[in-house]
TORKOL-4160 file (C-alpha; in steps of 0.2 Angstrom, whole numbers, padded with zeros to 4 digits, m for minus):
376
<pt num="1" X="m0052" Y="m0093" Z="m0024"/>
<pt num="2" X="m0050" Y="m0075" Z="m0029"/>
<pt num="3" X="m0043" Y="m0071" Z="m0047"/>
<pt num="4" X="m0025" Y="m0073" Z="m0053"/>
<pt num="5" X="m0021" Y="m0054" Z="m0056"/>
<pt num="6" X="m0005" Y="m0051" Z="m0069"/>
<pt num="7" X="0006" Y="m0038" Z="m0060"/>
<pt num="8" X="0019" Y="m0025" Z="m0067"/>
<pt num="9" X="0031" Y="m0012" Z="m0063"/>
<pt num="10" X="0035" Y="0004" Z="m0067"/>
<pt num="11" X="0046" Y="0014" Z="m0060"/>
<pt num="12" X="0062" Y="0012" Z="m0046"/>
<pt num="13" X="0064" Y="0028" Z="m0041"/>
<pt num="14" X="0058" Y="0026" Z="m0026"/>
<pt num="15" X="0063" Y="0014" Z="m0012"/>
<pt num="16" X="0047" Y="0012" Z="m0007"/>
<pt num="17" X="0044" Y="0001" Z="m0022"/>
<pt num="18" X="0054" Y="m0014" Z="m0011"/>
<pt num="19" X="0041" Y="m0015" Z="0001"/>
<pt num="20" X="0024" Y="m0015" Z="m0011"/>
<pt num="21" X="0033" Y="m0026" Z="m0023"/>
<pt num="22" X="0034" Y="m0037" Z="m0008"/>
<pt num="23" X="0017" Y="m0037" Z="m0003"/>
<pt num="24" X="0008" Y="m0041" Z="m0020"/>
<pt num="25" X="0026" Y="m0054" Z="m0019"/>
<pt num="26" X="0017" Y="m0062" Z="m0003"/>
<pt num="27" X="m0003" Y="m0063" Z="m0012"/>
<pt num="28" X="m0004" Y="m0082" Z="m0021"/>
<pt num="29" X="m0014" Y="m0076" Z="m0033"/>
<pt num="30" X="m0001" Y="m0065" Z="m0043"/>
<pt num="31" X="0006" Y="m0066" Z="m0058"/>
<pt num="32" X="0022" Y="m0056" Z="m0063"/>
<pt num="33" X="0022" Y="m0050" Z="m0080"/>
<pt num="34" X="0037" Y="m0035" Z="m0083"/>
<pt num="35" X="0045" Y="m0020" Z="m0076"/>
<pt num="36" X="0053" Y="m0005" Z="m0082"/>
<pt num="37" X="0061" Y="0010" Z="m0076"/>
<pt num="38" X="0060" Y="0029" Z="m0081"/>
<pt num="39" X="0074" Y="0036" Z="m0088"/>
<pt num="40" X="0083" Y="0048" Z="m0075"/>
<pt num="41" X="0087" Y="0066" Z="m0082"/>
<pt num="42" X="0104" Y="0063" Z="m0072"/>
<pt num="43" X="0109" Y="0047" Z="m0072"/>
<pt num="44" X="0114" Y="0038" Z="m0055"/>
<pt num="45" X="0133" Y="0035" Z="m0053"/>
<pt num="46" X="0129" Y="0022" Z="m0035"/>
<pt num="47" X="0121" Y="0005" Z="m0035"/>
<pt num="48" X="0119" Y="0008" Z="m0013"/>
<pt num="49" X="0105" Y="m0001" Z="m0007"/>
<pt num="50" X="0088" Y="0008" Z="m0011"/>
<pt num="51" X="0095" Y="0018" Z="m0027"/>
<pt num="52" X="0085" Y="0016" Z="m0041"/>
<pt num="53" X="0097" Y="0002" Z="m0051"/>
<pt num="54" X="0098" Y="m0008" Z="m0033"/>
<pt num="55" X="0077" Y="m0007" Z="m0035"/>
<pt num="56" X="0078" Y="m0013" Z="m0052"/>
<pt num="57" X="0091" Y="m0027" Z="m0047"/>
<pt num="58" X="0081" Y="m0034" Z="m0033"/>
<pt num="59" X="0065" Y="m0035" Z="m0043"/>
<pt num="60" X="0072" Y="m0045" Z="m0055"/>
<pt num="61" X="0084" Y="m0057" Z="m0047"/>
<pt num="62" X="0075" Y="m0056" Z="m0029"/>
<pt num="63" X="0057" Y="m0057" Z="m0034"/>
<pt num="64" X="0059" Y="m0064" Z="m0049"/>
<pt num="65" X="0050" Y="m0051" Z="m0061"/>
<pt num="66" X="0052" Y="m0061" Z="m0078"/>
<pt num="67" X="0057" Y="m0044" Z="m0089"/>
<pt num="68" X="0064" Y="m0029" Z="m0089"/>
<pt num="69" X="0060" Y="m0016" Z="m0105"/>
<pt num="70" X="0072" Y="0000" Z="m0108"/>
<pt num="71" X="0055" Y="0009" Z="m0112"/>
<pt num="72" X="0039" Y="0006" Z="m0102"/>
<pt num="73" X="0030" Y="0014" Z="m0116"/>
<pt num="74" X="0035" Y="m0001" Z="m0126"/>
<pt num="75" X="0032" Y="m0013" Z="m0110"/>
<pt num="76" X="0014" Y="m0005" Z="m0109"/>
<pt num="77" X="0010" Y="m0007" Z="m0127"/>
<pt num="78" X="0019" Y="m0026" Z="m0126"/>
<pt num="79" X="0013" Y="m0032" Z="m0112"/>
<pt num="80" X="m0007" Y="m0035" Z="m0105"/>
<pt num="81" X="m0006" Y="m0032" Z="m0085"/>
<pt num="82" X="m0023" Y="m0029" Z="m0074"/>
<pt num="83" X="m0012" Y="m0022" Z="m0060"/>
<pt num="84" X="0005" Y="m0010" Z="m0062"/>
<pt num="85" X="0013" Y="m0001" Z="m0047"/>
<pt num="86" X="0022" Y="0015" Z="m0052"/>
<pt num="87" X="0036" Y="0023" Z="m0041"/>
<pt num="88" X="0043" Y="0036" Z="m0052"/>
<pt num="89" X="0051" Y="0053" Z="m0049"/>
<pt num="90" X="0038" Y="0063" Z="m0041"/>
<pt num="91" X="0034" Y="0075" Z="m0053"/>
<pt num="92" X="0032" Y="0060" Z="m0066"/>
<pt num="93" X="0016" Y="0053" Z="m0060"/>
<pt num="94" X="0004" Y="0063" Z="m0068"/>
<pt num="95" X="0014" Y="0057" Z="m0085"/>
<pt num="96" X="0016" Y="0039" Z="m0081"/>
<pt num="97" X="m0002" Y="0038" Z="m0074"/>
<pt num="98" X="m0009" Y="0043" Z="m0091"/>
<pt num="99" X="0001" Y="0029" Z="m0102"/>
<pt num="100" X="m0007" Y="0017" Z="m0086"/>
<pt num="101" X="m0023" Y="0021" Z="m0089"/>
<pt num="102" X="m0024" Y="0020" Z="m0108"/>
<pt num="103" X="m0018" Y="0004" Z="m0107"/>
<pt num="104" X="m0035" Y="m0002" Z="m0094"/>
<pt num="105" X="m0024" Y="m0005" Z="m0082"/>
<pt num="106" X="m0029" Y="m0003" Z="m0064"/>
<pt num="107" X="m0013" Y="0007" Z="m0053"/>
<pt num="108" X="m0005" Y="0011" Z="m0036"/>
<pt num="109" X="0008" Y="0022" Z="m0032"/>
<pt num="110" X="0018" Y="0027" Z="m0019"/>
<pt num="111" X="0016" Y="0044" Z="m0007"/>
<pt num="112" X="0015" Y="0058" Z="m0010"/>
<pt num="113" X="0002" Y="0056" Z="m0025"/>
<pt num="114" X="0011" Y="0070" Z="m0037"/>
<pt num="115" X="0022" Y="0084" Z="m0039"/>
<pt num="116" X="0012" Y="0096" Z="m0038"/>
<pt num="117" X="m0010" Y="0095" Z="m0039"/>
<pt num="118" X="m0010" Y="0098" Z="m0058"/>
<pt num="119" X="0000" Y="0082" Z="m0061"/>
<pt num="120" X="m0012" Y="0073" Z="m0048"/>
<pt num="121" X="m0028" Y="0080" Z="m0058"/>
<pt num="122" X="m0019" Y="0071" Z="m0072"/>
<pt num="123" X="m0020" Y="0054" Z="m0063"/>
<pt num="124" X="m0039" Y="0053" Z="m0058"/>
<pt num="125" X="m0046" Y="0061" Z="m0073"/>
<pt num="126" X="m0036" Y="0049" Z="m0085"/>
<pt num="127" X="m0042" Y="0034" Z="m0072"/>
<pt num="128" X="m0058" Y="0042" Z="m0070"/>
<pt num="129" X="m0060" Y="0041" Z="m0091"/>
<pt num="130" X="m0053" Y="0025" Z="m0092"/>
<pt num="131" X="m0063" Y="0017" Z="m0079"/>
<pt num="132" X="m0048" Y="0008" Z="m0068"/>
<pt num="133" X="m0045" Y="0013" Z="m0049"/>
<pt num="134" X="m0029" Y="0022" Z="m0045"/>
<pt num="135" X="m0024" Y="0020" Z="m0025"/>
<pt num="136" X="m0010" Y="0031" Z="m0018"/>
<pt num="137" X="m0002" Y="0020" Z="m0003"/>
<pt num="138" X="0005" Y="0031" Z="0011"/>
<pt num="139" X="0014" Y="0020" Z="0025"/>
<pt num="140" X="0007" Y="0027" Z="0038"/>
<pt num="141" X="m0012" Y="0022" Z="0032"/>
<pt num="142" X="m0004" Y="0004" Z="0040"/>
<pt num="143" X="0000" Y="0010" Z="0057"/>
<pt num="144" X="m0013" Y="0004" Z="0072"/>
<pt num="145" X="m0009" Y="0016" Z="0081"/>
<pt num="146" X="m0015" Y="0030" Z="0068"/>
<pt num="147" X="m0031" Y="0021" Z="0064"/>
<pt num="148" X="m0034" Y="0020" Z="0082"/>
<pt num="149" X="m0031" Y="0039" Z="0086"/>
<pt num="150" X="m0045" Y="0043" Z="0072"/>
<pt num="151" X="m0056" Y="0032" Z="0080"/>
<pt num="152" X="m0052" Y="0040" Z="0097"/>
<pt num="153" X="m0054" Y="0057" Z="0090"/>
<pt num="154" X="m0071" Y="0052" Z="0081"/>
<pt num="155" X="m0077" Y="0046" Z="0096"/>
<pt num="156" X="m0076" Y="0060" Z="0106"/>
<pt num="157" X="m0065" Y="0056" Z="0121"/>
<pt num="158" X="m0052" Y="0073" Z="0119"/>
<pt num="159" X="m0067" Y="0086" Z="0111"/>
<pt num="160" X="m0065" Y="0093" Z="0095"/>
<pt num="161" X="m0048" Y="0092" Z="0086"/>
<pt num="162" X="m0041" Y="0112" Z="0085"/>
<pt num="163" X="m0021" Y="0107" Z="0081"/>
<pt num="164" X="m0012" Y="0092" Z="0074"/>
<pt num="165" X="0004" Y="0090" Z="0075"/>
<pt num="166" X="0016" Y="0081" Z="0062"/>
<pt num="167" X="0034" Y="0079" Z="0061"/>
<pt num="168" X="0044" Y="0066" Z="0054"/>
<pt num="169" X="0058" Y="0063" Z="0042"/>
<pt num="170" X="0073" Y="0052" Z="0038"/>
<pt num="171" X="0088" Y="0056" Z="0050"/>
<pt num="172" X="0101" Y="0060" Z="0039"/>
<pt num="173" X="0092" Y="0059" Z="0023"/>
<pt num="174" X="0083" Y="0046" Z="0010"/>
<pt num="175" X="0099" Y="0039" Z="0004"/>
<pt num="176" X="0107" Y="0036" Z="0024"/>
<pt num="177" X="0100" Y="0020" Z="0028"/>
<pt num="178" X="0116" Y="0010" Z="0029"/>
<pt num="179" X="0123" Y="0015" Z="0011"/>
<pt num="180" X="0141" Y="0021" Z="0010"/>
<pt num="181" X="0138" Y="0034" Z="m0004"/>
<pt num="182" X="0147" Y="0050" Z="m0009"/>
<pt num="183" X="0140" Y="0068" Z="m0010"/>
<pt num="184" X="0142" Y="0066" Z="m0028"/>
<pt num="185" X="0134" Y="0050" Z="m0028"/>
<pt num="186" X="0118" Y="0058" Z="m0018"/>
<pt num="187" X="0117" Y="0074" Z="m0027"/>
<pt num="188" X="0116" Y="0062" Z="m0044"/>
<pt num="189" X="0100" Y="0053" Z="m0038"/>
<pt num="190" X="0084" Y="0065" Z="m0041"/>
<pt num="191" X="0079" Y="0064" Z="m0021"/>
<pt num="192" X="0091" Y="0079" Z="m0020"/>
<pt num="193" X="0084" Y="0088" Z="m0037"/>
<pt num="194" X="0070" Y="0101" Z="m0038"/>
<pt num="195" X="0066" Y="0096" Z="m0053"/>
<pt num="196" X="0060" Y="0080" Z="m0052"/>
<pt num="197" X="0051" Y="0082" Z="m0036"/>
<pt num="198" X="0065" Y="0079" Z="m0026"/>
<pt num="199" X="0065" Y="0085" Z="m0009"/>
<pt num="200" X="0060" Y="0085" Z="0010"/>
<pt num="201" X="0042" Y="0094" Z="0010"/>
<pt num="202" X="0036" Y="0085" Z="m0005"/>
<pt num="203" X="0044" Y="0068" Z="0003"/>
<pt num="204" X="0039" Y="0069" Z="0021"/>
<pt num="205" X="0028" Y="0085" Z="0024"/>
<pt num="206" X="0015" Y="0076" Z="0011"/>
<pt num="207" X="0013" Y="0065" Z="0026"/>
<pt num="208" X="0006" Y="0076" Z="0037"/>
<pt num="209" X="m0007" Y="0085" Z="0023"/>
<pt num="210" X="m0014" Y="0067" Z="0020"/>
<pt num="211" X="m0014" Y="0064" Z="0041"/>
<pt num="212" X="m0022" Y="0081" Z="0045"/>
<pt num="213" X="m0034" Y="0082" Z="0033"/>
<pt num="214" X="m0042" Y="0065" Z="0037"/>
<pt num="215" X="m0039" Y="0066" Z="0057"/>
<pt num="216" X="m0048" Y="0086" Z="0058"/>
<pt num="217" X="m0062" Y="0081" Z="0046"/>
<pt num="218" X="m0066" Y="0099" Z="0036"/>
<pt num="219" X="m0057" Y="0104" Z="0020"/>
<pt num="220" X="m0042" Y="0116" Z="0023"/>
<pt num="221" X="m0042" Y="0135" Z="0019"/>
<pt num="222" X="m0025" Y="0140" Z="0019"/>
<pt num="223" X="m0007" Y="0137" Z="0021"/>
<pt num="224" X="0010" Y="0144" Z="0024"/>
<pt num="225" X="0027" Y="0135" Z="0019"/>
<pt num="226" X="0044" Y="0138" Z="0021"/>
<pt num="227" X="0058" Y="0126" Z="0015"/>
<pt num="228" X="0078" Y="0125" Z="0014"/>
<pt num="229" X="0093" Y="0117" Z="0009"/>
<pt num="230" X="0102" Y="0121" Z="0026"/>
<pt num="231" X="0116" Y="0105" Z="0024"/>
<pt num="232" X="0115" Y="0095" Z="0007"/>
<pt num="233" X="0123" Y="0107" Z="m0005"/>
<pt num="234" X="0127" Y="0093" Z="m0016"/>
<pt num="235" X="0109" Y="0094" Z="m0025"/>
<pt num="236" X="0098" Y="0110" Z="m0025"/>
<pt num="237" X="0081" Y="0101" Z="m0018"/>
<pt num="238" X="0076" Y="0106" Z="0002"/>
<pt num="239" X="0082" Y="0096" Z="0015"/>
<pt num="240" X="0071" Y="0105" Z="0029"/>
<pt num="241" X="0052" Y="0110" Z="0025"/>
<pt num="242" X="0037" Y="0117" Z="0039"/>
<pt num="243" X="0020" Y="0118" Z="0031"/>
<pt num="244" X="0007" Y="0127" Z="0045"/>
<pt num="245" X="m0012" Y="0124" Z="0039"/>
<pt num="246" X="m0028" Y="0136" Z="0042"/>
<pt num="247" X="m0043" Y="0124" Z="0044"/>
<pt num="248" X="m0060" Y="0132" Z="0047"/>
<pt num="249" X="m0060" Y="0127" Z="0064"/>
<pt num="250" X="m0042" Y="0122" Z="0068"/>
<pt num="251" X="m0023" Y="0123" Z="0062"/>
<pt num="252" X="m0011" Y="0108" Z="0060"/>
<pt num="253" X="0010" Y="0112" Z="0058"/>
<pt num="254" X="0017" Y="0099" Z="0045"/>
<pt num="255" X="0037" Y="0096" Z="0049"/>
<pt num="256" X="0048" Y="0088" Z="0035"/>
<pt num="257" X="0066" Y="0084" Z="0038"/>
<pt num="258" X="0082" Y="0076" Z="0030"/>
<pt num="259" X="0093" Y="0084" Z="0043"/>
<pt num="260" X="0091" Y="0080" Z="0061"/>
<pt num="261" X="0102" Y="0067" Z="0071"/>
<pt num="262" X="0091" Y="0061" Z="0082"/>
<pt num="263" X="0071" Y="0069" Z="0087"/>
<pt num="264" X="0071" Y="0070" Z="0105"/>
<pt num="265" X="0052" Y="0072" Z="0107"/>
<pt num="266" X="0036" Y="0063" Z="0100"/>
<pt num="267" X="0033" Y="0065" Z="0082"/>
<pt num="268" X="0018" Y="0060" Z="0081"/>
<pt num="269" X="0005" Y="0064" Z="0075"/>
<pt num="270" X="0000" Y="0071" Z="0089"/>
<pt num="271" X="m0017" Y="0078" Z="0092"/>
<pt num="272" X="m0023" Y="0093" Z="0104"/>
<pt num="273" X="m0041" Y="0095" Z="0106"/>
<pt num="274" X="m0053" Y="0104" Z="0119"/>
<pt num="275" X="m0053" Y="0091" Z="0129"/>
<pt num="276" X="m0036" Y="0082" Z="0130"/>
<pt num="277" X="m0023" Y="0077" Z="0119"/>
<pt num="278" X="m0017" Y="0058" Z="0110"/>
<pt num="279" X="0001" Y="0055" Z="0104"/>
<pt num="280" X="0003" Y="0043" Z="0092"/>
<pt num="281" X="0017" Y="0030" Z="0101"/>
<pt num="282" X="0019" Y="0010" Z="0107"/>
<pt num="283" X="0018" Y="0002" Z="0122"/>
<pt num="284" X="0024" Y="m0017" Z="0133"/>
<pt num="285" X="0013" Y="m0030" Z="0130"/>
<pt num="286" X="0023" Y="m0044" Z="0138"/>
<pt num="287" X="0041" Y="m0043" Z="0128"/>
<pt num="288" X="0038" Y="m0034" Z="0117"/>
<pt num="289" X="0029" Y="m0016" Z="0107"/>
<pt num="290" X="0015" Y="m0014" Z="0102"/>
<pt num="291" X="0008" Y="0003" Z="0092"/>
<pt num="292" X="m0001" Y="0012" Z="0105"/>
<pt num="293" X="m0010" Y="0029" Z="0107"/>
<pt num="294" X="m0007" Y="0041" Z="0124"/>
<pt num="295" X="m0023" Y="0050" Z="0130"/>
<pt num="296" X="m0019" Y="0064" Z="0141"/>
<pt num="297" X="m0037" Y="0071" Z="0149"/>
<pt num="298" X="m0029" Y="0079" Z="0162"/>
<pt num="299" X="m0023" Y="0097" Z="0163"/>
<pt num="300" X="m0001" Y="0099" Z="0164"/>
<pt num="301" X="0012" Y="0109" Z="0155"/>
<pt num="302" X="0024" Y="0093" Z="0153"/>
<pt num="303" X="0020" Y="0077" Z="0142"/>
<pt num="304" X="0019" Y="0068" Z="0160"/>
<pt num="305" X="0010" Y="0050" Z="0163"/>
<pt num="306" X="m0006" Y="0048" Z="0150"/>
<pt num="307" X="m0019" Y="0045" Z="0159"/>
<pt num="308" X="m0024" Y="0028" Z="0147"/>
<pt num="309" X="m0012" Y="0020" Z="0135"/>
<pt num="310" X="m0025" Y="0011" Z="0121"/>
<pt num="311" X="m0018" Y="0000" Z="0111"/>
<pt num="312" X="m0020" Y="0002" Z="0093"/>
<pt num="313" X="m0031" Y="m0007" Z="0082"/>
<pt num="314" X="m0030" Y="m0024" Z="0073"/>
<pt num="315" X="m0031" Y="m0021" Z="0056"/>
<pt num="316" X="m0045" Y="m0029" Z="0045"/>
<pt num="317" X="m0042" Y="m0047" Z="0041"/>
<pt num="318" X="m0038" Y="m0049" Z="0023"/>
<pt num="319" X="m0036" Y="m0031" Z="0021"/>
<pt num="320" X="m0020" Y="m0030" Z="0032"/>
<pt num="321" X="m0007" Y="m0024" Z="0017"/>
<pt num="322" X="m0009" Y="m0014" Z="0004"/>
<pt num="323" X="m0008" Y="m0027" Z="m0008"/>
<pt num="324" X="m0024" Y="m0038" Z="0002"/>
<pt num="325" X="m0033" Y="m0019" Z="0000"/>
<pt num="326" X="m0031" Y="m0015" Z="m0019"/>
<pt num="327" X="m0035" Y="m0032" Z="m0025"/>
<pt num="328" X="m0048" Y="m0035" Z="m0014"/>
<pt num="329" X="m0056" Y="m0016" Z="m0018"/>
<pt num="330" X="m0052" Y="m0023" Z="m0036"/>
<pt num="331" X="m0063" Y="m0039" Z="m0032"/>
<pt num="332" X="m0078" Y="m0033" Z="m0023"/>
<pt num="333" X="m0080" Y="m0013" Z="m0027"/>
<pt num="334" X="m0078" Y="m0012" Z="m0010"/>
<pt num="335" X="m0071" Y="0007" Z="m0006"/>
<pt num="336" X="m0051" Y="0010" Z="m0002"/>
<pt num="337" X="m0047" Y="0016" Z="0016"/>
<pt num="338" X="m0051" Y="0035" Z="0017"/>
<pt num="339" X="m0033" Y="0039" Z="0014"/>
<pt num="340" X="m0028" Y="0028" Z="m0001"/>
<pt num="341" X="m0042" Y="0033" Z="m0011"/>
<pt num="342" X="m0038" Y="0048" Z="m0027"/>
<pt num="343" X="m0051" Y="0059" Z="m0020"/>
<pt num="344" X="m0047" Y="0059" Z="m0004"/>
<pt num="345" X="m0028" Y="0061" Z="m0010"/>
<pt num="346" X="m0033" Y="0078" Z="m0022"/>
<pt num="347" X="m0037" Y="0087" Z="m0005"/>
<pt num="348" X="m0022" Y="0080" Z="0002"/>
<pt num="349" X="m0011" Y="0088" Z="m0014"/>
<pt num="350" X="m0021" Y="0103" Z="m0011"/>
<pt num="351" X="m0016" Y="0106" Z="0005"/>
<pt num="352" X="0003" Y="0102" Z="m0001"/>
<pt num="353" X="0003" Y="0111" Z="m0016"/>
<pt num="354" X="m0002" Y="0128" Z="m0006"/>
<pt num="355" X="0014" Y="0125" Z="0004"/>
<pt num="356" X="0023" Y="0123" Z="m0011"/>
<pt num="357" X="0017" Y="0140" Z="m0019"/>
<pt num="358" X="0018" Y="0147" Z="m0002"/>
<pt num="359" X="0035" Y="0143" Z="m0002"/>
<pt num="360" X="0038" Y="0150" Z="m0016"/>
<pt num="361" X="0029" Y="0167" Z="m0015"/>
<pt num="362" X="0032" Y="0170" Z="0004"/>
<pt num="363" X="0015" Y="0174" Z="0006"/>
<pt num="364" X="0000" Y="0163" Z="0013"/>
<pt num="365" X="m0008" Y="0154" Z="m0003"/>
<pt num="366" X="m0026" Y="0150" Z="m0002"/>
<pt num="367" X="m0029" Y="0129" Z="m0002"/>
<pt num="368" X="m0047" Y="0135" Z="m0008"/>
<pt num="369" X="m0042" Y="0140" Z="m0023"/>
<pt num="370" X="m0034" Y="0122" Z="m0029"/>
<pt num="371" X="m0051" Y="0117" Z="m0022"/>
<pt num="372" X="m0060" Y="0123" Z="m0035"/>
<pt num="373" X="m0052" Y="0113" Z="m0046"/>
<pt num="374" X="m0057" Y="0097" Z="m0039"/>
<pt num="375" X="m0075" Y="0100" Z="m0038"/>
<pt num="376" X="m0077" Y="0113" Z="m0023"/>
């Protein structure tokens, strides 16, 4: 049986931190040991569903997380874990990844890996000195569908890749899934301040760097960004954010939103190549759906009938959560999935942190530049 591994928490700004709670919660061979939170510049006034003091709650009385520290300094230099997950503010990553790290911890953490690339060269050079693995989970890594489109794409069957196409976002906002929250009570949680790395582009265009990057196959050259805070004026972070990406050989359009009441079209990713295109969607398999790729191979202006519907792919047995993947990387020095290892991630944050500059400039920003940093 594989080893008991003694689990920790930092972090509960992020809501994400429910779900990969859960999926070490569902291993039999954890061991909680403690959790802590950061302390948030602006404090939060709500306790809504998926604010960090509702995280925090359900860690401890849901999951039965044994302790809670003030500081998780003090819980790092108290407590012995192999395995912490940290879902801080954005721009605290790099911070909190360092303190992980010195303690000889090994660590996850949520998408998008940092703030910015600096703070993400932070994380894997204090892992890569320490010797413990760091793993950046992003959501998406999970969906059959995607994996399948890759291996469509590898395969040949729609050419060469020359555009993705990514666009997603929450409909009306992180903090709109079901909670009955105030303007005020938004605009105090850091999703809707710059500062801390709140925002649309970081939250949902980081998506699409990580997905383009991996689906096209080539380092990326250059990129444009635009962002804007078109309807939430109670914080000053972006609600809206485009990202267009030069690649050697093709482009790919990253879309990040907290404002739209309801898509209308595919989302995606969807993937044009020189010989057809596949769109990331679901499809009946008796009653019910099932994650599904589109593969158009003949010529039209309109989305029309694909011309095959592939299902997408299992994913690998004992490897099927991120949870299954970290420990069992832990376990065997097996390598993470492309996309969850820190590497890989750096290009990602290269991509994304030339959208940010880009953003800020108003120019085009050069991602080879940040590639230097990393090794290029």
């Amino acid at each position: 049986m594989s080893r008991t591994h003694r689990v920790g928490v930092i972090g509960f700004a992020h809501m994400h931190v429910n779900g990969m709670i859960d999926s070490f919660a569902a291993l039999p061979n954890v061991e909680w040991v403690a959790c802590a939170d950061t302390v948030p510049v602006v404090p939060s006034i709500s306790e809504e569903d998926s604010t960090r003091k509702a995280n925090l709650k359900r860690a401890l009385e849901h999951t039965g997380i044994p302790k809670a520290y003030d500081d998780y300094r003090e819980m790092l230099d108290a407590e012995e874990c192999d395995i912490i997950v940290f879902c801080p503010e954005n721009a605290r990553h790099g911070e909190v990844a360092e303190a992980i790290a010195a303690a000889g911890a090994h660590m996850m953490t949520e998408k998008p890996m940092a703030a910015s690339l600096g703070e993400a060269l932070r994380m894997t050079r204090a892992a890569d000195a320490a010797g413990v693995s760091l793993m950046v989970n992003w959501p998406i890594t999970w969906s059959p569908a995607v994996r399948k489109m890759k291996e469509l794409l590898d395969s040949g069957v729609v050419g060469d890749a020359w555009e993705v196409k990514w666009r997603n976002g929450a409909s009306m906002g992180p903090l709109a899934y079901g909670q009955d929250m105030t303007d005020a009570e938004k605009g105090a949680e850091w999703w809707h301040q710059a500062a801390p790395g709140g925002g649309a582009l970081l939250d949902y265009c980081c998506y699409g760097a990580c997905l383009s990057r991996w689906l096209i196959g080539e380092p990326a050259a250059s990129a444009f960004g635009m962002k804007a805070n078109l309807t939430s004026h109670y914080g000053d972070a972006d609600d809206n954010a485009v990202i267009t990406v030069r690649f050697p050989k093709a482009i790919s359009i990253l879309e990040g939103t907290w404002t739209t009441w309801n898509v209308g079209v595919p989302t995606g990713p969807i993937v044009y190549g020189t010989k057809g295109t596949l769109v990331a969607t679901s499809k009946t398999v008796g009653d019910r759906r099932v994650p599904a790729v589109a593969v158009h191979t003949s010529r039209g202006h309109g989305s029309g009938e694909p011309d095959e519907l592939v299902e997408g792919d299992a994913l690998p047995e004992g490897r099927k959560t991120l949870a299954e993947e970290f420990t069992h990387h832990i376990e065997t020095g097996d390598a993470l999935h492309p996309t969850l290892d820190a590497s890989f991630n750096l290009e990602a944050m290269a991509i994304l942190d030339a959208g940010i500059r880009s953003a800020a400039s108003g120019k085009l920003e050069s991602v080879d530049d940040a590639y230097s940093c990393i090794g290029y």
